[in-house]
N, CA, C and O atoms as a Tinker XYZ file with bonds, in Angstrom:
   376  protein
     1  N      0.819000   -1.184000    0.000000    73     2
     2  CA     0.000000    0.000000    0.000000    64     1     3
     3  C      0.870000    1.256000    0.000000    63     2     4     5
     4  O      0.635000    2.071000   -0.893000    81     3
     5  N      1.901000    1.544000    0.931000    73     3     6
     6  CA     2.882000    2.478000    0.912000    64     5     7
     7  C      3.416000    2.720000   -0.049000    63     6     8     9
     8  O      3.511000    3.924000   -0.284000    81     7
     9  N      4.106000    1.623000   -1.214000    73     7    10
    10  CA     4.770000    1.577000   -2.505000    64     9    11
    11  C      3.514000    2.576000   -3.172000    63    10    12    13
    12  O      3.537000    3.776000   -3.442000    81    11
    13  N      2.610000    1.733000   -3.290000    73    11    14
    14  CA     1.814000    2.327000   -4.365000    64    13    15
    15  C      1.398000    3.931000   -4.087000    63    14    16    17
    16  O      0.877000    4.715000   -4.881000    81    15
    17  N      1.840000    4.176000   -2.562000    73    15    18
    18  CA     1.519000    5.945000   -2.581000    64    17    19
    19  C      2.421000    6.035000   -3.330000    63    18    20    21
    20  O      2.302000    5.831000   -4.538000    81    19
    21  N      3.981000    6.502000   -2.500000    73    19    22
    22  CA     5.184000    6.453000   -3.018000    64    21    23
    23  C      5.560000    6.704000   -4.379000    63    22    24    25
    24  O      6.437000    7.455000   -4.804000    81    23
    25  N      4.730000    5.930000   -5.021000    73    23    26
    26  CA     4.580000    5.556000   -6.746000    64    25    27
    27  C      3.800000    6.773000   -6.949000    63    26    28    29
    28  O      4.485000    7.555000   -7.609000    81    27
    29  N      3.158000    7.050000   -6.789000    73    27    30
    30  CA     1.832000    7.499000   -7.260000    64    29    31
    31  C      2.599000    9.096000   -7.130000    63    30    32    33
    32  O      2.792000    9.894000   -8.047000    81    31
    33  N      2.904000    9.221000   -5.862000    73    31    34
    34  CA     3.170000   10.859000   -5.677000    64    33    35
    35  C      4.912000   11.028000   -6.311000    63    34    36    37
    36  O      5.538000   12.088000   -6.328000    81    35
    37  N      5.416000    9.695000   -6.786000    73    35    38
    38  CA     6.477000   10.217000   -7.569000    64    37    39
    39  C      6.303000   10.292000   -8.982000    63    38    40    41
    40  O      7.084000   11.043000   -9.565000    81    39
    41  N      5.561000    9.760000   -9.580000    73    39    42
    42  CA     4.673000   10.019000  -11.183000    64    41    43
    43  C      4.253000   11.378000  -10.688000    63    42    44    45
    44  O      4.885000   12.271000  -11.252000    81    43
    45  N      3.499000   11.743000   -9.929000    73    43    46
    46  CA     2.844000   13.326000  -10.216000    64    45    47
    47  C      3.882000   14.568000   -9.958000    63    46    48    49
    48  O      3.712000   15.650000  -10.521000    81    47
    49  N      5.191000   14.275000   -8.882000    73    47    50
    50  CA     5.569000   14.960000   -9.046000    64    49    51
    51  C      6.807000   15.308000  -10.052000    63    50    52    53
    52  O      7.325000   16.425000  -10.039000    81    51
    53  N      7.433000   13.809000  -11.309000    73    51    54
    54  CA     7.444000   13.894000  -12.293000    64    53    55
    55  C      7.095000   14.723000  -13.562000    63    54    56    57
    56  O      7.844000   15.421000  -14.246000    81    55
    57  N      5.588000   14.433000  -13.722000    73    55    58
    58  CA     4.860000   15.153000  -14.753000    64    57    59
    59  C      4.399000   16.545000  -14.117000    63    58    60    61
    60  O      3.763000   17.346000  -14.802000    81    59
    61  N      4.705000   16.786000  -12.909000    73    59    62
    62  CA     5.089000   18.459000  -12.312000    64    61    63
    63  C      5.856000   19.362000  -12.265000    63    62    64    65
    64  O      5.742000   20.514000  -11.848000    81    63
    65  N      6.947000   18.629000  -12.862000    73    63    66
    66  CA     8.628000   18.894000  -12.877000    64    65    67
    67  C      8.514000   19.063000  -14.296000    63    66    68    69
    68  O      9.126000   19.900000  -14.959000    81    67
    69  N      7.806000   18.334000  -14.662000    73    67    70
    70  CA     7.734000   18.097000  -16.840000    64    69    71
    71  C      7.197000   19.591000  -16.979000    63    70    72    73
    72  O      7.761000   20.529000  -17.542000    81    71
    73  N      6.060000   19.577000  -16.376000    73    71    74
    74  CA     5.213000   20.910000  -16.721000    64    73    75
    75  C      5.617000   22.039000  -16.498000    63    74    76    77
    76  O      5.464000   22.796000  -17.456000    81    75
    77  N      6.145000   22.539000  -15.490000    73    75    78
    78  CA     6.798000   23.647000  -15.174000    64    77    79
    79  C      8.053000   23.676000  -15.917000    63    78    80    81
    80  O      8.458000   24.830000  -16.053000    81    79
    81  N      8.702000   22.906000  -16.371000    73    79    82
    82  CA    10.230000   23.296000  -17.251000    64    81    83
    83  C      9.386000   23.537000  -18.926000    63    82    84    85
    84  O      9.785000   24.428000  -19.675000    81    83
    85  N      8.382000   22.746000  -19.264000    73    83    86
    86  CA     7.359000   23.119000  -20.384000    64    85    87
    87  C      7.125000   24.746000  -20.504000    63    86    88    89
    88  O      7.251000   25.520000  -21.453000    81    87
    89  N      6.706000   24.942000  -19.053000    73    87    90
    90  CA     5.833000   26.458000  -19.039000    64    89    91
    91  C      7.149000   27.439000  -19.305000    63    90    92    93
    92  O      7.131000   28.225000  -20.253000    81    91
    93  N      8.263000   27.350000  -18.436000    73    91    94
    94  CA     9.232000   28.191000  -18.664000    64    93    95
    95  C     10.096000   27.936000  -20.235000    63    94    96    97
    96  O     10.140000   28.933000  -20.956000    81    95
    97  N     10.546000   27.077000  -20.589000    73    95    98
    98  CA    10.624000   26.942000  -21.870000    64    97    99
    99  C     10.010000   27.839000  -22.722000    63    98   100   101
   100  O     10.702000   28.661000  -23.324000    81    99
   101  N      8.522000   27.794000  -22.894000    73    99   102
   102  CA     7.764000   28.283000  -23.621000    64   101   103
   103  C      7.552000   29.655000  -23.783000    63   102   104   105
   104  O      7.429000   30.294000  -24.828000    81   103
   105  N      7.511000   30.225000  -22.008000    73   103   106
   106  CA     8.165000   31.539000  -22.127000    64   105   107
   107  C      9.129000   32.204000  -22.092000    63   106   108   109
   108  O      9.077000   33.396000  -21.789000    81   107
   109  N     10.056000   31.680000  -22.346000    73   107   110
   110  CA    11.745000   31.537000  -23.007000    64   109   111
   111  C     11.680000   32.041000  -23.950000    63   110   112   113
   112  O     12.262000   33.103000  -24.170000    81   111
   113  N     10.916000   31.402000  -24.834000    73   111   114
   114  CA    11.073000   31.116000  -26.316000    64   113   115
   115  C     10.300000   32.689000  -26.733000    63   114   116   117
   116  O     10.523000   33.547000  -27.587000    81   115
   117  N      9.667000   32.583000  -26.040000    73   115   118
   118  CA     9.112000   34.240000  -26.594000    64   117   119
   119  C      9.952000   35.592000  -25.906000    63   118   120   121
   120  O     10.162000   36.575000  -26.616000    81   119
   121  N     10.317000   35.564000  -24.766000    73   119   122
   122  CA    10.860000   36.749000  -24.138000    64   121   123
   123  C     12.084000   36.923000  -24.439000    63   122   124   125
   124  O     12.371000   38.019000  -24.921000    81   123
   125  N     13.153000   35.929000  -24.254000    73   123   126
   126  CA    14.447000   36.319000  -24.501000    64   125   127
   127  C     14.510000   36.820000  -26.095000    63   126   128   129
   128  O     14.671000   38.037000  -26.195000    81   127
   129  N     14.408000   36.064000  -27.406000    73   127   130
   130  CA    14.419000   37.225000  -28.375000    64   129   131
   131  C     14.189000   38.309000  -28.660000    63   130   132   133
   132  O     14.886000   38.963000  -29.435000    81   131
   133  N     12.952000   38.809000  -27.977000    73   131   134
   134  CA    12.199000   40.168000  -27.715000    64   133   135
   135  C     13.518000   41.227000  -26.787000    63   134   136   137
   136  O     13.949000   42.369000  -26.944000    81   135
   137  N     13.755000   40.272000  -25.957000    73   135   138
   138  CA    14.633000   41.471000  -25.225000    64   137   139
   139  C     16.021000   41.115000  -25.895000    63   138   140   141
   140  O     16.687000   42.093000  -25.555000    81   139
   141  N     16.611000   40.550000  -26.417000    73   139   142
   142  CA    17.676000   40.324000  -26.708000    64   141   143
   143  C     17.867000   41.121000  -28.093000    63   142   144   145
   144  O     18.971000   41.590000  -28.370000    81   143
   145  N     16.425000   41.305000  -29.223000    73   143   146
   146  CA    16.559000   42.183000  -30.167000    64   145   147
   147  C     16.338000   43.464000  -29.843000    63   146   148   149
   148  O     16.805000   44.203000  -30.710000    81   147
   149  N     15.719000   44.159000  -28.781000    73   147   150
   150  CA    15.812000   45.288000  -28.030000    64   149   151
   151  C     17.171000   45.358000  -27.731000    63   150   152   153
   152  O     17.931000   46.271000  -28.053000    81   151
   153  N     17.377000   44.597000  -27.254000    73   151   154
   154  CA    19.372000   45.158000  -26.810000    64   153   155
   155  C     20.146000   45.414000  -27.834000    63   154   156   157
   156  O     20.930000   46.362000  -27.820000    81   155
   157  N     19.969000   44.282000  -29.240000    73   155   158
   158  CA    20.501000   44.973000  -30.406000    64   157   159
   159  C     20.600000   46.262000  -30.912000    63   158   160   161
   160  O     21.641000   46.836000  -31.230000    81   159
   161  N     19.589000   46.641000  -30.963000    73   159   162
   162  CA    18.630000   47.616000  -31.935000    64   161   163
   163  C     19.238000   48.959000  -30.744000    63   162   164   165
   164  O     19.476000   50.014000  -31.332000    81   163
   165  N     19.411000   48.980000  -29.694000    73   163   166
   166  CA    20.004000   50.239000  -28.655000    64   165   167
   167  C     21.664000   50.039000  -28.981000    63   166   168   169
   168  O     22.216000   50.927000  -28.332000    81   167
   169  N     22.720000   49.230000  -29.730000    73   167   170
   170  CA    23.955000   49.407000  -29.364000    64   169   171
   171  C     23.938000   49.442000  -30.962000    63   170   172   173
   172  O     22.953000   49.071000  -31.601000    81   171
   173  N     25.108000   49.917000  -31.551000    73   171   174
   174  CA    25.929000   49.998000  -32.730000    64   173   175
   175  C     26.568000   48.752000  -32.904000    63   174   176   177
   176  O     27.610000   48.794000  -32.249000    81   175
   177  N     26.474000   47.914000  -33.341000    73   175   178
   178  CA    27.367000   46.838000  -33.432000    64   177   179
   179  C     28.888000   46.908000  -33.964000    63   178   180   181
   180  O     29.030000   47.931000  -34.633000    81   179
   181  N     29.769000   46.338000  -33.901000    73   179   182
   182  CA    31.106000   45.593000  -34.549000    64   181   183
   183  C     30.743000   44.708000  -35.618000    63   182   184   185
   184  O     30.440000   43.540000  -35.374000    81   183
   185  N     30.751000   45.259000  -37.008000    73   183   186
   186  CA    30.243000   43.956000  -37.581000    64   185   187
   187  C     31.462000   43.706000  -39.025000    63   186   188   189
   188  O     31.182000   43.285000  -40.147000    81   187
   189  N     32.527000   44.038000  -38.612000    73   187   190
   190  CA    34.212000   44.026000  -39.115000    64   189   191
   191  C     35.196000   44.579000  -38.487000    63   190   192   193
   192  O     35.087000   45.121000  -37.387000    81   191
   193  N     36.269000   44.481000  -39.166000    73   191   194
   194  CA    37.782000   45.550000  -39.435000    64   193   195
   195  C     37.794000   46.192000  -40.594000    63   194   196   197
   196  O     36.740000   45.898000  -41.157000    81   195
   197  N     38.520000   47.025000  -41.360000    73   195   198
   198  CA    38.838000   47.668000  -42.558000    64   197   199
   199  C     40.080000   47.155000  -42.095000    63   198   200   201
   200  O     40.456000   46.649000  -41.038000    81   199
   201  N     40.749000   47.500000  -43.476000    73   199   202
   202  CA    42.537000   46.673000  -43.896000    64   201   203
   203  C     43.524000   47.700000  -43.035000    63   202   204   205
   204  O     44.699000   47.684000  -43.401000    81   203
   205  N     43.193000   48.575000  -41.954000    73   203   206
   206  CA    43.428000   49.824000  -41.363000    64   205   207
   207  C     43.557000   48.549000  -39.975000    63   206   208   209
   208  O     44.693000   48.195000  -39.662000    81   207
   209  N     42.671000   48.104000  -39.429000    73   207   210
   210  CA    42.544000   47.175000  -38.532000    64   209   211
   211  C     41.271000   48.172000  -37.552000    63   210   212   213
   212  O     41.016000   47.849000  -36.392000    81   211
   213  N     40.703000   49.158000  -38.111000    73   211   214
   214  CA    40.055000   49.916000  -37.370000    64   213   215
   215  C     37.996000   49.112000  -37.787000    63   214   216   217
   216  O     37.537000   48.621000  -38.818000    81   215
   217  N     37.399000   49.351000  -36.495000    73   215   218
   218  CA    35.903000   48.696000  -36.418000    64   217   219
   219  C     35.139000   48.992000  -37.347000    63   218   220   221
   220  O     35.061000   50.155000  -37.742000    81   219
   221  N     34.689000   48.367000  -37.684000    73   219   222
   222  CA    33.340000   48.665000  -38.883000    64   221   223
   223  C     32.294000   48.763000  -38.050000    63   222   224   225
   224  O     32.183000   47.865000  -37.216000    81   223
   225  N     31.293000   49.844000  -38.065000    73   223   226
   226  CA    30.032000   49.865000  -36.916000    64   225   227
   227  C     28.935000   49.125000  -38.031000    63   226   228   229
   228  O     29.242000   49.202000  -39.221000    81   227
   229  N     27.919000   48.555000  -37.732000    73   227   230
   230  CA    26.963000   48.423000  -38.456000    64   229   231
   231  C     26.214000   50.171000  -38.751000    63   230   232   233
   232  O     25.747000   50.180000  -39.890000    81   231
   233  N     26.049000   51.278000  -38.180000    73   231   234
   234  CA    25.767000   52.131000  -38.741000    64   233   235
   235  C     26.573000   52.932000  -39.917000    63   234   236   237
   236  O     26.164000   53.996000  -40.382000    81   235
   237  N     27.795000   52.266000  -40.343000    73   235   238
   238  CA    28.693000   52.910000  -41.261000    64   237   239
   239  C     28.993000   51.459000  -42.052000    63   238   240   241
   240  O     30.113000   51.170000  -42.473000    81   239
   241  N     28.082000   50.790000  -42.156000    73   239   242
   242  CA    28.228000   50.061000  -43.319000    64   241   243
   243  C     27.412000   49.912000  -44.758000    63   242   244   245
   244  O     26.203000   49.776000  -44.945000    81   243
   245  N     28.271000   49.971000  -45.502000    73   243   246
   246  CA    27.839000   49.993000  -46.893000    64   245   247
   247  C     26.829000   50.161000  -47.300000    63   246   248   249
   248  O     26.375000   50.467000  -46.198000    81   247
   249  N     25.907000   50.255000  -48.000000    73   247   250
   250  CA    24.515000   49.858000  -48.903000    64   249   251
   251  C     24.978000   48.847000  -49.773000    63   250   252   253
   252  O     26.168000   48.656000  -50.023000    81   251
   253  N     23.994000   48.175000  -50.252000    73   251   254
   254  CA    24.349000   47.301000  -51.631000    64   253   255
   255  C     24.124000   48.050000  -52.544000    63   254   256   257
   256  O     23.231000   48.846000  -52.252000    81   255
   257  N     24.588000   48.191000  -53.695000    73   255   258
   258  CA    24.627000   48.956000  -55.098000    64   257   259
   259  C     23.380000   48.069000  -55.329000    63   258   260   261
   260  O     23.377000   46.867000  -55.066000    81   259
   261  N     22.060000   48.903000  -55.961000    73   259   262
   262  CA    21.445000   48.334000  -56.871000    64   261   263
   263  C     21.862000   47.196000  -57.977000    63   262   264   265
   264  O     22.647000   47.491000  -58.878000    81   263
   265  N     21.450000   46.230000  -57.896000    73   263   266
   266  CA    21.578000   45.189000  -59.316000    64   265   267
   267  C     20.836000   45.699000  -60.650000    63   266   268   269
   268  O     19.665000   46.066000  -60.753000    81   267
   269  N     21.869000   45.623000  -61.686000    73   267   270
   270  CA    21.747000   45.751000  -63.033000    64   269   271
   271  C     21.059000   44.710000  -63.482000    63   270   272   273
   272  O     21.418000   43.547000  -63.297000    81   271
   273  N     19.769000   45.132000  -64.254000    73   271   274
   274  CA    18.554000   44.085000  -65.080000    64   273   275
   275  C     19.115000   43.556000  -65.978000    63   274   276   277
   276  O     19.192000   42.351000  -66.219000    81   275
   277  N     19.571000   44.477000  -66.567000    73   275   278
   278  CA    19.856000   44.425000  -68.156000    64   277   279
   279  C     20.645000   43.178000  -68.511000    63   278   280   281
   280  O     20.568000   42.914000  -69.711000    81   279
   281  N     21.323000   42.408000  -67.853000    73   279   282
   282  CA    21.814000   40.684000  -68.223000    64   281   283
   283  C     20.948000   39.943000  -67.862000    63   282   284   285
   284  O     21.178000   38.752000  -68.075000    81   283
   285  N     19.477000   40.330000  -67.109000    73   283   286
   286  CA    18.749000   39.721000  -67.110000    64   285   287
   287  C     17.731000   39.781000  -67.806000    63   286   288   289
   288  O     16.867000   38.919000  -67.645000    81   287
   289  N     17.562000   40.775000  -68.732000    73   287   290
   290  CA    16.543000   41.099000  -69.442000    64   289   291
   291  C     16.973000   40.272000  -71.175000    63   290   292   293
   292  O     16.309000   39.650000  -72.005000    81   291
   293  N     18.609000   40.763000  -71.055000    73   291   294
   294  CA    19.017000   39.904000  -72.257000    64   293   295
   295  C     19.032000   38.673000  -72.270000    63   294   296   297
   296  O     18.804000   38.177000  -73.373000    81   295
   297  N     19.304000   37.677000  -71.069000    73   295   298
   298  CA    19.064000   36.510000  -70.573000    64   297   299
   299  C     18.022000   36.072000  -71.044000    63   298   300   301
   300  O     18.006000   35.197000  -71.910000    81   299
   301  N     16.659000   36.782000  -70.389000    73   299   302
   302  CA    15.216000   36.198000  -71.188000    64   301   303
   303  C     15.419000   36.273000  -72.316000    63   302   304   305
   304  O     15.472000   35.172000  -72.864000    81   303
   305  N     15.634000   37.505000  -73.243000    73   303   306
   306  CA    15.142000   37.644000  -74.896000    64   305   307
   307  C     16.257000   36.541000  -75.173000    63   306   308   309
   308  O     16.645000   36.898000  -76.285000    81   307
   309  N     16.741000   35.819000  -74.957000    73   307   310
   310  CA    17.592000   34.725000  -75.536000    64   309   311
   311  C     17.328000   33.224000  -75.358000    63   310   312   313
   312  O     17.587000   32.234000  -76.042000    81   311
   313  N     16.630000   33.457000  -74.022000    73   311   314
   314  CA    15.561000   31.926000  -74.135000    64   313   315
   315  C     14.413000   32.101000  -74.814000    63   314   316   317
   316  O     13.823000   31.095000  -75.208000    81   315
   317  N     13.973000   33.176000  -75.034000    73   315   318
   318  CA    12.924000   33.046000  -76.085000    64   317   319
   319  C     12.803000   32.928000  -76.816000    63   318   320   321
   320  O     12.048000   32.115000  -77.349000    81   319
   321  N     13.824000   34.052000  -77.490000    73   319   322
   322  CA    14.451000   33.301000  -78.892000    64   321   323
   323  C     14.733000   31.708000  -79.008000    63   322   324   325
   324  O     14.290000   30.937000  -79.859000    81   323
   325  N     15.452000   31.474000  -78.098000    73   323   326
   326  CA    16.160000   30.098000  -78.703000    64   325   327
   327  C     15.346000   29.032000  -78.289000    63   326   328   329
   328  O     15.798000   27.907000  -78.501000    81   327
   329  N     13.834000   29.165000  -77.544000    73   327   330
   330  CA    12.382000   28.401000  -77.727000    64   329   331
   331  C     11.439000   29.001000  -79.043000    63   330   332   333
   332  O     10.265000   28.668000  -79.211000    81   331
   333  N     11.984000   29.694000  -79.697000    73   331   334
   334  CA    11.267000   29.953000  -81.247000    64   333   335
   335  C      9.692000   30.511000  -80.368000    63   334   336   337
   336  O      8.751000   29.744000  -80.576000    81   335
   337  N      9.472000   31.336000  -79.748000    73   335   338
   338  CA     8.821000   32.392000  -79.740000    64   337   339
   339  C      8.878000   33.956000  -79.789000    63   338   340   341
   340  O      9.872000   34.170000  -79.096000    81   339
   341  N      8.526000   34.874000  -80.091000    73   339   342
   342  CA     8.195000   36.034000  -80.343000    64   341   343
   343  C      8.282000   36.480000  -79.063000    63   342   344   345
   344  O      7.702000   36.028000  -78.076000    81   343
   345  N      9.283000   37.687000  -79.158000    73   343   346
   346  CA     8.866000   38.537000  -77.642000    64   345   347
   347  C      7.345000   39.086000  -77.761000    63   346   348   349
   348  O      6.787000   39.263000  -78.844000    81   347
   349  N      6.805000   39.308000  -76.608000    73   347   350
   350  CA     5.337000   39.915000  -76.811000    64   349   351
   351  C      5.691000   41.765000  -77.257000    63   350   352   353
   352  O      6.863000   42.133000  -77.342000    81   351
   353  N      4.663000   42.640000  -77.471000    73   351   354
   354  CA     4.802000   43.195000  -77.969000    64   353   355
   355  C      4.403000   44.177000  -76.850000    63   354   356   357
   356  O      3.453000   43.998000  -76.088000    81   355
   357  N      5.432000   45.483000  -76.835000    73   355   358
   358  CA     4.992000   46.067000  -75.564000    64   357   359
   359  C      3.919000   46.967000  -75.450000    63   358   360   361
   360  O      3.609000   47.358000  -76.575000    81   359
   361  N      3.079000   47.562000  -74.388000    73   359   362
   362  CA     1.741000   48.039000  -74.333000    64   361   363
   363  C      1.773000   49.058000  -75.329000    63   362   364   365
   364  O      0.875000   49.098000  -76.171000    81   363
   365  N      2.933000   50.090000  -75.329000    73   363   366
   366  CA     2.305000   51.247000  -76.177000    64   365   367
   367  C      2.666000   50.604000  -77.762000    63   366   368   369
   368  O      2.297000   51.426000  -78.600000    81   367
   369  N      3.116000   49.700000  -78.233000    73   367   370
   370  CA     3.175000   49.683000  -79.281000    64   369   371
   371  C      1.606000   47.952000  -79.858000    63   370   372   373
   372  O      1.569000   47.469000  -80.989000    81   371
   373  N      1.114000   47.721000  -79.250000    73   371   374
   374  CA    -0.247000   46.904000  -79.351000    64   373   375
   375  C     -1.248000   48.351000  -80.174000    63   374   376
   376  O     -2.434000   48.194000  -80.465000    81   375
């Protein structure tokens, strides 16, 4: 009879131990990114060197140059061509 308490209240406090590391987990998973991208977003980062050996901030880094169409535009008119169809014809000239 004793075993089977014993038993009984060590299964529950098992799946009590399960549940509560569940619950915190779960709100883990939501809070620390939240505050951890708040902490980002307030500091300047380090996100290099220059050949100087001096910091690259993420606020003094680069832009990307716009990408050029135009090898991609010639790209298409060349599979089209070379599937033997007709470019379509553009609006103002229909």
């Amino acid at each position: 009879m004793t075993l089977t308490v014993v038993i009984i209240v060590v299964v529950l406090a098992v799946f009590g131990f399960g549940y509560l590391i569940y619950r915190l987990m779960r709100r883990s998973q939501e809070e620390v990114p939240q505050f951890s991208d708040s902490q980002d977003a307030k500091r300047d980062l380090v996100v290099g060197t220059d050949e100087r050996g001096q910091e690259i901030r993420a606020s003094q880094e680069a832009q990307e140059p716009a990408r050029d169409e135009a090898s991609f535009d010639a790209l298409l008119k060349d599979e089209i061509h070379d599937l033997g169809r007709e470019e379509p014809a553009a609006d103002d000239e229909s």
